[in-house]
N, C-alpha and C positions, 0 to 999 in steps of 0.2 A: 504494500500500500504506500503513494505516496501524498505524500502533504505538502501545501503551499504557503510559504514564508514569506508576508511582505518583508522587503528591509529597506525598505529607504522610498524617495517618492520616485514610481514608475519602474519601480526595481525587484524583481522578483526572482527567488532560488526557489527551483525544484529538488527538494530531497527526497533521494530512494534509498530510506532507509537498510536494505536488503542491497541494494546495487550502487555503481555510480551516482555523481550529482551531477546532475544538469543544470545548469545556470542560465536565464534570461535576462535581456538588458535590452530593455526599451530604448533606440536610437537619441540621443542627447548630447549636449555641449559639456558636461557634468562630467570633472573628471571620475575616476569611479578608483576603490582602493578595495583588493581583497585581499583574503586571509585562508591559506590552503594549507590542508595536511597530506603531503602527495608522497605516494608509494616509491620507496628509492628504487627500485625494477619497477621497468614500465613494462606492465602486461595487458591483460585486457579491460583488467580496472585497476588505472591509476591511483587511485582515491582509497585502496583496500585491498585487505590480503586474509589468506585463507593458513591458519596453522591449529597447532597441536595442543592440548592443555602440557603446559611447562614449557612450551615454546618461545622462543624470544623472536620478535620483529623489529624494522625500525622504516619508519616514514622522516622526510624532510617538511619542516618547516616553510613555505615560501610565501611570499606578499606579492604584488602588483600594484600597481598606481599607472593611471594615467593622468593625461591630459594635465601633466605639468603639477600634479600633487605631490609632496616631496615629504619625505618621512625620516627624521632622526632617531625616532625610537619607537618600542612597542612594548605594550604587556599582554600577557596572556596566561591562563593555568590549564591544564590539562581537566578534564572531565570523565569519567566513566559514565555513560546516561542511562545505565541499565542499573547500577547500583541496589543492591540491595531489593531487587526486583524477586520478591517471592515466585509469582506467578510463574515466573524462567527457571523457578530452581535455585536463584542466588541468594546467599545470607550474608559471610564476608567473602564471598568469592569477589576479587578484582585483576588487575593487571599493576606492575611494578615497575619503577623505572630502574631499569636493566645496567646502567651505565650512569656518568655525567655526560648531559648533550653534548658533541660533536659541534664546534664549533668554530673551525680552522674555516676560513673564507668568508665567513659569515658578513655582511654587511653592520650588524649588530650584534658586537661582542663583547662590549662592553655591560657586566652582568652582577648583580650586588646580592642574586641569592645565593643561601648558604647553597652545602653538597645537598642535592639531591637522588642519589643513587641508593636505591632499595627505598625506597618512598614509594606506599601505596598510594593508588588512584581511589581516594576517597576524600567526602569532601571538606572533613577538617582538617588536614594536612597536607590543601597545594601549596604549593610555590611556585612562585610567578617566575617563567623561563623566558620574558621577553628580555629584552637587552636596548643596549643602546650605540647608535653609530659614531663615534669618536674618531675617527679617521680620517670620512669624508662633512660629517654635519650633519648631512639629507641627502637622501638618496631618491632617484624616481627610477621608474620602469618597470618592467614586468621579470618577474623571477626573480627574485631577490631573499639567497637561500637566509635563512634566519638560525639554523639548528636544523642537524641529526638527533631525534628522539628512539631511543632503543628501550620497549619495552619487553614483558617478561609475562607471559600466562599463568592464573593462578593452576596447579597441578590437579585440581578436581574443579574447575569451569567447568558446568554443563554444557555440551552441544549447542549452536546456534548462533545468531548474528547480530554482535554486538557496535556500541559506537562510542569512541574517543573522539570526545570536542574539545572548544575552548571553552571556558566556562562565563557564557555570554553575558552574566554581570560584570567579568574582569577581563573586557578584551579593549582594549583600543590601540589608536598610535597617536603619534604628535610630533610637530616639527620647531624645533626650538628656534629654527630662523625665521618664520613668519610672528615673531616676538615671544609670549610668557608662553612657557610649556604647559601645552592643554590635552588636558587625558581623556576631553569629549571626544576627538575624533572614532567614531564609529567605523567599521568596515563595511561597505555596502553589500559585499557578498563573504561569505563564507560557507569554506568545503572541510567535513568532516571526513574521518578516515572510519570505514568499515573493518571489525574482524569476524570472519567467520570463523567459529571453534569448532572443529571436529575431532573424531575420536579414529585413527585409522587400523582396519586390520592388516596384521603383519604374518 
């Protein structure tokens, strides 16, 4: 099933929650700024990948901006949105971050959270993995790797098809050269990464 998410005026993502995201954007002058969790193997879906309970994955971080939007920095926290989801089978079943993010190229690397390695994906314990660009100031364009995220399957995750987000109260960016740093900037789209958990005979 999927569901339609206004985000902005004239601006709409199609999420399928089971498969890829499809994004729409009504033709406009507006520059437009996203926010992607994109599969580091490009296969048939980008956006999502298929493993094992005790499995580790890892998707990249990337942003976009056009039409001359320019970005210094970002925040974000990682989300489980099935959490504690009875109905599925889960109680404290989550996913773990596997590593410290991968952050060699990054355009925003500059980062003031502690470690987070072995930190579950639950939600009184995120940490904000956005950063900030110290290098160049602001940045515009499309692809703009942010972080390598490597997580970790909990080892008894029930079967089926899960979703790591941003956690859409703490997502923004901001440009500290268009004057005082402002953490309203919203992202007009955002692409969540799918996992499928399966259980494989051997």
């Amino acid at each position: 099933m999927k569901s339609v998410v206004q985000v902005g005026p004239s601006r709409k993502a199609i999420l399928g929650t089971a498969g890829a995201v499809v994004s729409l954007l009504a033709p406009q002058a507006l520059g437009v700024v996203a926010f992607e969790f994109r599969d580091v193997i490009a296969d048939g879906n980008p956006n999502g990948v298929e493993n094992i309970p005790a499995g580790d994955f890892s998707f990249d971080v990337v942003v976009h901006a056009t039409d001359g939007d320019r970005l210094s920095g970002l925040s974000f926290k990682l989300v489980f949105e099935e959490w504690g989801n009875a109905a599925l089978g889960l109680t404290d079943q989550t996913f773990t971050i596997a590593s410290e993010p991968y952050r060699n190229g990054s355009f925003f690397d500059f980062v003031t959270a502690p470690s987070v390695k072995g930190q579950r994906l639950e939600p009184e314990n995120a940490s904000d993995l956005g950063g900030e660009n110290t290098l160049f100031g602001s940045t515009t364009g499309t692809d703009l790797f942010v972080a390598r995220v490597s997580l970790r399957v909990d080892g008894n995750m029930p079967p089926g098809t899960y979703v790591i987000a941003p956690n859409s109260s703490f997502l923004g960016w901001y440009d500290l050269e268009a004057g005082p740093r402002h953490e309203s900037g919203s992202f007009d789209q955002v692409i969540p990464y799918t996992v499928g958990v399966v259980v494989r005979e051997f």
